[in-house]
PyMOL Python script that loads the backbone (N, CA, C, O; Angstrom):
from pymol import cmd

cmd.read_pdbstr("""\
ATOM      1  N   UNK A   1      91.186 100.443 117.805  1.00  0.00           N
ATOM      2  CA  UNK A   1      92.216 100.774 116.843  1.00  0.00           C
ATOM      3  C   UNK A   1      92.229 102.296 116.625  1.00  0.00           C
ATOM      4  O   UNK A   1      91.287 103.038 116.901  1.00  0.00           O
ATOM      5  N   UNK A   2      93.330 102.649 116.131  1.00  0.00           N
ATOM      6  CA  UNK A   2      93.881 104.066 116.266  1.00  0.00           C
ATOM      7  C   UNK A   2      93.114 104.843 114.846  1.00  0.00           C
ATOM      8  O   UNK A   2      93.185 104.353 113.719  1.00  0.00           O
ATOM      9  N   UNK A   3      92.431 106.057 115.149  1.00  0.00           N
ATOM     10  CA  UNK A   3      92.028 106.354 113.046  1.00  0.00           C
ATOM     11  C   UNK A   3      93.427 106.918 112.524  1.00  0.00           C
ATOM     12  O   UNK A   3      94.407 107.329 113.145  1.00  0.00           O
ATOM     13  N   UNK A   4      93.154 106.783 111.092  1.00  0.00           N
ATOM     14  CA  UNK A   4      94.310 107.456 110.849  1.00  0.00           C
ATOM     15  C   UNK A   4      94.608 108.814 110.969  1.00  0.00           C
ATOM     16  O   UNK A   4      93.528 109.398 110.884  1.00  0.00           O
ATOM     17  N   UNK A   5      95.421 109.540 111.106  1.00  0.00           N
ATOM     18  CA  UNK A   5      95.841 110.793 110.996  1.00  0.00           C
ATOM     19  C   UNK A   5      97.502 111.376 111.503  1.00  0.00           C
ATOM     20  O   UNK A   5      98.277 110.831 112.289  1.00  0.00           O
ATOM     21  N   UNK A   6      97.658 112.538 110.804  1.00  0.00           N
ATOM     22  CA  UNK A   6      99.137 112.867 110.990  1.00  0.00           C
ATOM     23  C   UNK A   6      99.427 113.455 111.958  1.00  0.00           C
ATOM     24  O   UNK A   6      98.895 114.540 112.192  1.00  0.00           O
ATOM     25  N   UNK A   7     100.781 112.655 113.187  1.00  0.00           N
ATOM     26  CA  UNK A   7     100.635 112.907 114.024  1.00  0.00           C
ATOM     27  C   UNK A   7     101.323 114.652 114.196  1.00  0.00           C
ATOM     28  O   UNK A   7     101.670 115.152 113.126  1.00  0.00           O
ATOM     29  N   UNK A   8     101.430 115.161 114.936  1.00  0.00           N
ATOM     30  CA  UNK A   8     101.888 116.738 115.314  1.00  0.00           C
ATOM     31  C   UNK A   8     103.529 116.639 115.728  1.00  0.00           C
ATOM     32  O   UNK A   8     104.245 117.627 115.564  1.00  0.00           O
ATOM     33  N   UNK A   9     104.043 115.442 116.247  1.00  0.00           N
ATOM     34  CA  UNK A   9     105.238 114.939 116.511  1.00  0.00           C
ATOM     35  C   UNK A   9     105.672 113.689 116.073  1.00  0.00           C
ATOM     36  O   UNK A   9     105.171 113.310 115.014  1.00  0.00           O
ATOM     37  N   UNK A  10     106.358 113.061 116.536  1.00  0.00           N
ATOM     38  CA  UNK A  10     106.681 112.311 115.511  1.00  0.00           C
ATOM     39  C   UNK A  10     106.976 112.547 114.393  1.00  0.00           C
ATOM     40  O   UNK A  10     106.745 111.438 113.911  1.00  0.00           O
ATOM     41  N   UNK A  11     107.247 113.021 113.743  1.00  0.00           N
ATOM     42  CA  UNK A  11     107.407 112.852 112.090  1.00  0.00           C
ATOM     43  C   UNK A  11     108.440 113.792 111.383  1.00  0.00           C
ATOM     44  O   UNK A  11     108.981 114.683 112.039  1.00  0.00           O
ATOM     45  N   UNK A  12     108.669 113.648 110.321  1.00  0.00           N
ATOM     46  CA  UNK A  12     110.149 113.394 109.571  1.00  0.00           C
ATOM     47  C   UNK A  12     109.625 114.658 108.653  1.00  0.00           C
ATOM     48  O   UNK A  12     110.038 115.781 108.944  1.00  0.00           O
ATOM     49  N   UNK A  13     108.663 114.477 107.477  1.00  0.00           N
ATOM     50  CA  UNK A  13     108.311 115.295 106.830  1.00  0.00           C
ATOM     51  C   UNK A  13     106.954 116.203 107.246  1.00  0.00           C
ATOM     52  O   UNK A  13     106.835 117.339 107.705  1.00  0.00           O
ATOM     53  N   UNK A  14     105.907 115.070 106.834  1.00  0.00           N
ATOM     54  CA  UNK A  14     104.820 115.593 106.947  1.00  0.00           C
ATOM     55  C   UNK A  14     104.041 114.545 108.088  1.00  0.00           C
ATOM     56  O   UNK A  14     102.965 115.013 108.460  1.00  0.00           O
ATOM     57  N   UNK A  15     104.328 113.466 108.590  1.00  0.00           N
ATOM     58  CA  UNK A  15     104.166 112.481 109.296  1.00  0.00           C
ATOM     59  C   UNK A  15     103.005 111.555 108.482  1.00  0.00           C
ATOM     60  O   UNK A  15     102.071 111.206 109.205  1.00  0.00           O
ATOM     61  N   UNK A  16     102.949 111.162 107.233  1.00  0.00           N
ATOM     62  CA  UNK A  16     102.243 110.302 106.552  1.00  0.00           C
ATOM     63  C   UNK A  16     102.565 108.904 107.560  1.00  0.00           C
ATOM     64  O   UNK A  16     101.764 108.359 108.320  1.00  0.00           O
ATOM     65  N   UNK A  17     104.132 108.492 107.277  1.00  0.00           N
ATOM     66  CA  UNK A  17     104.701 107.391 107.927  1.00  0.00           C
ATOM     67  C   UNK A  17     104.664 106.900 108.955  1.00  0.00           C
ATOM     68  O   UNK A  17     104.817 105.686 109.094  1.00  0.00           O
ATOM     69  N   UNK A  18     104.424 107.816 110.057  1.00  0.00           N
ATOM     70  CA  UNK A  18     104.252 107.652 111.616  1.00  0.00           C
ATOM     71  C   UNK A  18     102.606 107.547 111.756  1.00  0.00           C
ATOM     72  O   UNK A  18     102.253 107.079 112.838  1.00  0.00           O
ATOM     73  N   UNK A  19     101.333 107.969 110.673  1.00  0.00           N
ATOM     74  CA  UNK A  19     100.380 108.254 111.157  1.00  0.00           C
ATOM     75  C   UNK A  19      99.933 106.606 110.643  1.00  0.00           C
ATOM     76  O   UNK A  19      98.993 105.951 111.092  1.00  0.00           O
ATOM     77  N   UNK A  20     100.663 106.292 109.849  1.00  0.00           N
ATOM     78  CA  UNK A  20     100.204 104.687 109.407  1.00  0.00           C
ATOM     79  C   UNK A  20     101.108 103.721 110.114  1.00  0.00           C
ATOM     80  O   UNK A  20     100.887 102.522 109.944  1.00  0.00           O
ATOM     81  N   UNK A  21     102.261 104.159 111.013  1.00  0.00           N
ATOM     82  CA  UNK A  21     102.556 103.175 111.602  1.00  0.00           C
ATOM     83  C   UNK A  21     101.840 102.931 112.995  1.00  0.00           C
ATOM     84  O   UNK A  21     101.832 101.853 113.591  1.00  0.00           O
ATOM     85  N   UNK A  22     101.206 104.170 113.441  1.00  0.00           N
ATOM     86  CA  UNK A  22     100.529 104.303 114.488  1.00  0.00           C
ATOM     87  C   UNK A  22      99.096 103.267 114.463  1.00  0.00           C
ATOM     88  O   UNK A  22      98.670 102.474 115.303  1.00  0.00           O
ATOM     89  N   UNK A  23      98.525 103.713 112.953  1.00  0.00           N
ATOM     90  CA  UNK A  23      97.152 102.932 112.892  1.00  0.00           C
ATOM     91  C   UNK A  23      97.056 101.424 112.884  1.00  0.00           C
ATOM     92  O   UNK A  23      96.105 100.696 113.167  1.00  0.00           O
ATOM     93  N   UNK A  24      98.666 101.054 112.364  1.00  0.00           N
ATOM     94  CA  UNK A  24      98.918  99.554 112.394  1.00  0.00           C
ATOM     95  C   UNK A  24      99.569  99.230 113.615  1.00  0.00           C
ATOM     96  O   UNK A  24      99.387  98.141 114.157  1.00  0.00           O
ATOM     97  N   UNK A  25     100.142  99.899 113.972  1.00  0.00           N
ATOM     98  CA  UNK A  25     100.868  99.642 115.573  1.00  0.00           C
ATOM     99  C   UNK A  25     102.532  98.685 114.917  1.00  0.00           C
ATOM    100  O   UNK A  25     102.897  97.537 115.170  1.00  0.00           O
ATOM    101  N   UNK A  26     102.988  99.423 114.315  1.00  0.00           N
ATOM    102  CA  UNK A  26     104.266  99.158 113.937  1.00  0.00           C
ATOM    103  C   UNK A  26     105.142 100.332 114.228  1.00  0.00           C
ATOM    104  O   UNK A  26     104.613 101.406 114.512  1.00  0.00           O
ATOM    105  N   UNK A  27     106.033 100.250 114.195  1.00  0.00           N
ATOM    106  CA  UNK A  27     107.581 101.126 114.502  1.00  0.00           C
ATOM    107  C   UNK A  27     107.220 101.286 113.146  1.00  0.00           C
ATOM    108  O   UNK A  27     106.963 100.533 112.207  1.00  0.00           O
ATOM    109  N   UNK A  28     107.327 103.451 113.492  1.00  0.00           N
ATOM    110  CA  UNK A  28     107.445 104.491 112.516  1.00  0.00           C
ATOM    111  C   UNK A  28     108.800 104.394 111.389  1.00  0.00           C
ATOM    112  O   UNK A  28     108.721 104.538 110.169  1.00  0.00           O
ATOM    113  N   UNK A  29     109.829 104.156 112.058  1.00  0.00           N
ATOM    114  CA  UNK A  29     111.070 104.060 111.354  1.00  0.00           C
ATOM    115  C   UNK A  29     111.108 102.512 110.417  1.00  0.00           C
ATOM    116  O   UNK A  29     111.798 102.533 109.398  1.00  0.00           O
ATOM    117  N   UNK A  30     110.421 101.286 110.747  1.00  0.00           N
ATOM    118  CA  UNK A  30     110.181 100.426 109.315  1.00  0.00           C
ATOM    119  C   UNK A  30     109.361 100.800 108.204  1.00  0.00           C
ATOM    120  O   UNK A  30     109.660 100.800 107.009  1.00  0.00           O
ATOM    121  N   UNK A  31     108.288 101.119 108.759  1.00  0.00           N
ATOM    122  CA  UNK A  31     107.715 102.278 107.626  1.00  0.00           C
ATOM    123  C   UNK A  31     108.108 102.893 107.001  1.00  0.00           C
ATOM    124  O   UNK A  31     107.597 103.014 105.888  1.00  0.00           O
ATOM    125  N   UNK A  32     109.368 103.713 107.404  1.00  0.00           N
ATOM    126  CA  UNK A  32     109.649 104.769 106.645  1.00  0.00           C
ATOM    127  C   UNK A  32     110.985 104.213 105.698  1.00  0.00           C
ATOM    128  O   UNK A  32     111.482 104.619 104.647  1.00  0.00           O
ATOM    129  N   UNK A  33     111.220 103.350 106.402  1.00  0.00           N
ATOM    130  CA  UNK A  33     112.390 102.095 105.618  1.00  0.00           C
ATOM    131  C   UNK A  33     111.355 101.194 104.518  1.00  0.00           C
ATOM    132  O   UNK A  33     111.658 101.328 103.332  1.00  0.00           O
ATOM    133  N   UNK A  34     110.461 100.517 104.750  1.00  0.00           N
ATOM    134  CA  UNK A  34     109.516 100.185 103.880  1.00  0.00           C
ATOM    135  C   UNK A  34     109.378 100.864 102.599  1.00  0.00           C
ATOM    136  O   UNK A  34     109.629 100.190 101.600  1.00  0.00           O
ATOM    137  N   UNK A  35     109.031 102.055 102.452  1.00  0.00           N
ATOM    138  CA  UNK A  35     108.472 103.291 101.627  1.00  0.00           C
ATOM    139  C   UNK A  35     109.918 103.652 101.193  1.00  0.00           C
ATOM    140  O   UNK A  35     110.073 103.434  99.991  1.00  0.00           O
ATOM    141  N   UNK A  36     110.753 104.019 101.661  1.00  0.00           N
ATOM    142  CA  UNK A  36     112.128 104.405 100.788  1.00  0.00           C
ATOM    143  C   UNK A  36     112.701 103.174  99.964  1.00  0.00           C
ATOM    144  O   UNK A  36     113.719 103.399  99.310  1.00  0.00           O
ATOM    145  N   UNK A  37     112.123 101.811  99.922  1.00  0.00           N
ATOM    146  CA  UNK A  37     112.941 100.927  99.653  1.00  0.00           C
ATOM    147  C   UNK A  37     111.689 100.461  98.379  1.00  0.00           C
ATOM    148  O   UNK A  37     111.789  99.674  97.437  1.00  0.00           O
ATOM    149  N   UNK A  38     110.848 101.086  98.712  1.00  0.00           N
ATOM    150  CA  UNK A  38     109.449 101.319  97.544  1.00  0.00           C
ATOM    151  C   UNK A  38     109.982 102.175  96.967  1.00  0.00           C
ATOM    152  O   UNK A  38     109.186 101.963  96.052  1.00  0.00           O
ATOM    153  N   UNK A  39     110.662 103.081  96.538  1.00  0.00           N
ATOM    154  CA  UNK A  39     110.800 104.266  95.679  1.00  0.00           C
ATOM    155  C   UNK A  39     111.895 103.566  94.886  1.00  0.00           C
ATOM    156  O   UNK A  39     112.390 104.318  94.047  1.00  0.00           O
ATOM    157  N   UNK A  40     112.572 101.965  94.920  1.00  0.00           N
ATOM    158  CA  UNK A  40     113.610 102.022  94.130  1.00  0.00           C
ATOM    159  C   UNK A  40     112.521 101.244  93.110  1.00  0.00           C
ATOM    160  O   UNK A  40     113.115 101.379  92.041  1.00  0.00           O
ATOM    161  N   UNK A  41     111.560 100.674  92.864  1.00  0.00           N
ATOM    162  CA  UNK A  41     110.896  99.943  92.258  1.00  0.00           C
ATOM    163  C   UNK A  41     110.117 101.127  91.449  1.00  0.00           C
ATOM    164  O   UNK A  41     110.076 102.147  92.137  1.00  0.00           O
ATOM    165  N   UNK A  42     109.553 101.258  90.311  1.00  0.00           N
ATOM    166  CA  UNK A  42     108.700 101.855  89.693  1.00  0.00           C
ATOM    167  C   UNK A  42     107.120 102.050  90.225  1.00  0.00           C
ATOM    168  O   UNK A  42     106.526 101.160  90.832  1.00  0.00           O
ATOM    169  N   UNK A  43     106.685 103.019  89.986  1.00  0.00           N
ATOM    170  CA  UNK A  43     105.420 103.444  90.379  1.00  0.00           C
ATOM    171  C   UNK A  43     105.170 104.774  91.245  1.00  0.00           C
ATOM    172  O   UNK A  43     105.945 105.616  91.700  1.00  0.00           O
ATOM    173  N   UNK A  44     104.051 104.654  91.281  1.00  0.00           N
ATOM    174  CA  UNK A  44     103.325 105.956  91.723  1.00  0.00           C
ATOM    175  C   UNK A  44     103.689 106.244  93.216  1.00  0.00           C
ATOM    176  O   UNK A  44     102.878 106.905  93.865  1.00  0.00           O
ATOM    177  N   UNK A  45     105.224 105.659  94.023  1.00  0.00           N
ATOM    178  CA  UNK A  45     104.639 105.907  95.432  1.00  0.00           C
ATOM    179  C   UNK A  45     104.825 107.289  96.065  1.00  0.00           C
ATOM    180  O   UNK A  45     104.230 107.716  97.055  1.00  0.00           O
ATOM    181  N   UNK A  46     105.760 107.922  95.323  1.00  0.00           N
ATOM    182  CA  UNK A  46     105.734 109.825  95.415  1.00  0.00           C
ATOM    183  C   UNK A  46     104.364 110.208  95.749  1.00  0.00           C
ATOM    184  O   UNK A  46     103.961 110.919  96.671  1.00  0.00           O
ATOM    185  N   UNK A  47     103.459 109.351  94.441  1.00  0.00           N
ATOM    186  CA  UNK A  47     102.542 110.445  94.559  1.00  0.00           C
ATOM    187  C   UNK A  47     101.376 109.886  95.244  1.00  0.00           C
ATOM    188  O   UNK A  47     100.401 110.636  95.297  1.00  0.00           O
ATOM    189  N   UNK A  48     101.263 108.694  95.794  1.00  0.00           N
ATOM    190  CA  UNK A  48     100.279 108.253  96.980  1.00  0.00           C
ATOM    191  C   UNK A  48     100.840 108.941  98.397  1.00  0.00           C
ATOM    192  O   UNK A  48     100.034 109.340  99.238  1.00  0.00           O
ATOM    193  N   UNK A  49     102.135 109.039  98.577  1.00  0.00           N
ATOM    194  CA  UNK A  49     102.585 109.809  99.595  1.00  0.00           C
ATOM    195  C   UNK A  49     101.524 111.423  99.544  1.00  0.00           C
ATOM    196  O   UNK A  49     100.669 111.826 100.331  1.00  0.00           O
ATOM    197  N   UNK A  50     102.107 112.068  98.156  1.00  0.00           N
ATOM    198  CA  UNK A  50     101.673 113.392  98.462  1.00  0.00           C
ATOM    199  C   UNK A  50     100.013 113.693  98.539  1.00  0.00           C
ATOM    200  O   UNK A  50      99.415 114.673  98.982  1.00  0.00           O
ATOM    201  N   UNK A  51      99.549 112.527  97.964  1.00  0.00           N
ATOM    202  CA  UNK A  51      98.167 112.515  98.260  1.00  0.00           C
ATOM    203  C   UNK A  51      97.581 112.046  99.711  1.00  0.00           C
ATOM    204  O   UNK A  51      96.608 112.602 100.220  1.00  0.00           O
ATOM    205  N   UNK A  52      98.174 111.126 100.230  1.00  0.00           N
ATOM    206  CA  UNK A  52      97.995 110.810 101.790  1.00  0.00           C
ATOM    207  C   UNK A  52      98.406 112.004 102.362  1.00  0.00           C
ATOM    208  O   UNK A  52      97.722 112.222 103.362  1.00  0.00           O
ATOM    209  N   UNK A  53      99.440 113.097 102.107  1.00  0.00           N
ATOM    210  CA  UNK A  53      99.568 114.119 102.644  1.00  0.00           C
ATOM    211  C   UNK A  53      98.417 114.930 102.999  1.00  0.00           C
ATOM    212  O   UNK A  53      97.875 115.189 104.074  1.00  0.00           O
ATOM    213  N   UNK A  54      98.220 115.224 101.913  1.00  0.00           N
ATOM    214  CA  UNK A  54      96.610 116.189 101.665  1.00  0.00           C
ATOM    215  C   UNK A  54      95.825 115.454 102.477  1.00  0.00           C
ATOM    216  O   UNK A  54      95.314 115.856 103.523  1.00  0.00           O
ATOM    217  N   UNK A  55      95.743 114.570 102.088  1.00  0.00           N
ATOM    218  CA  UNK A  55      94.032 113.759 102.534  1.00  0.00           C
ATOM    219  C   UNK A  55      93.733 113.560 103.839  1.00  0.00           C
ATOM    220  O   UNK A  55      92.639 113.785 104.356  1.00  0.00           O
ATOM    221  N   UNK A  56      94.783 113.102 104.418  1.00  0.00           N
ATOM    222  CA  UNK A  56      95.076 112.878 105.945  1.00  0.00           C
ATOM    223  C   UNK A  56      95.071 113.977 106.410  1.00  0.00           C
ATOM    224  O   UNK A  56      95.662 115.021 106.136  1.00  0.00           O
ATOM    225  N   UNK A  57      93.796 113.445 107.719  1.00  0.00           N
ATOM    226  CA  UNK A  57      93.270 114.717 108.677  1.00  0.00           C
ATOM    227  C   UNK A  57      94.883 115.042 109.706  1.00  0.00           C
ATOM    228  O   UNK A  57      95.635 114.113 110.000  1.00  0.00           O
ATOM    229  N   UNK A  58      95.122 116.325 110.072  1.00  0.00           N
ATOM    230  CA  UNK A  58      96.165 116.542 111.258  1.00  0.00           C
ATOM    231  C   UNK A  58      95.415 115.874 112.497  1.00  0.00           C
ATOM    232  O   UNK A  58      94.198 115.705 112.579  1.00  0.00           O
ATOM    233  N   UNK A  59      96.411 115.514 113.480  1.00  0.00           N
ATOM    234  CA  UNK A  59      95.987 115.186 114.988  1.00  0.00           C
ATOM    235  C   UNK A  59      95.606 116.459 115.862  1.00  0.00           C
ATOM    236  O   UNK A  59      96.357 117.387 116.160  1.00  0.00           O
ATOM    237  N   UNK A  60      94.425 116.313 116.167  1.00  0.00           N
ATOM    238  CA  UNK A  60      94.476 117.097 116.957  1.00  0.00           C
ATOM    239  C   UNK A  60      94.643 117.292 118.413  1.00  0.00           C
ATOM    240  O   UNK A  60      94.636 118.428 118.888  1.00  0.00           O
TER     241      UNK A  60
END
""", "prot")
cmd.dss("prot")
cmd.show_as("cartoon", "prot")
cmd.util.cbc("prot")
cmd.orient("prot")
């Protein structure tokens, strides 16, 4: 299995979305449909995003 991390291509913003669709082996673009369709519901997912930002190692 893949570790996590953000890939260098792939990705839209910061590649949070692609680096977890990679580790699950799902298509980047349901993910990222997943997570936008999470932001109409209440909660923290802004800010687990911007923290997976940080936290998540780059690919090297």
């Amino acid at each position: 299995m893949n570790s996590l991390v953000r890939p260098r291509r792939d990705r839209m913003i910061a590649g949070v979305c692609s680096g977890i669709a990679r580790r699950f082996g799902v298509s980047a673009n349901l993910v990222r449909v997943v997570f936008l369709v999470s932001l109409l519901i209440p909660g923290p997912q802004f800010l687990i995003y911007l923290a997976a930002w940080i936290l998540m190692p780059q690919e090297v």
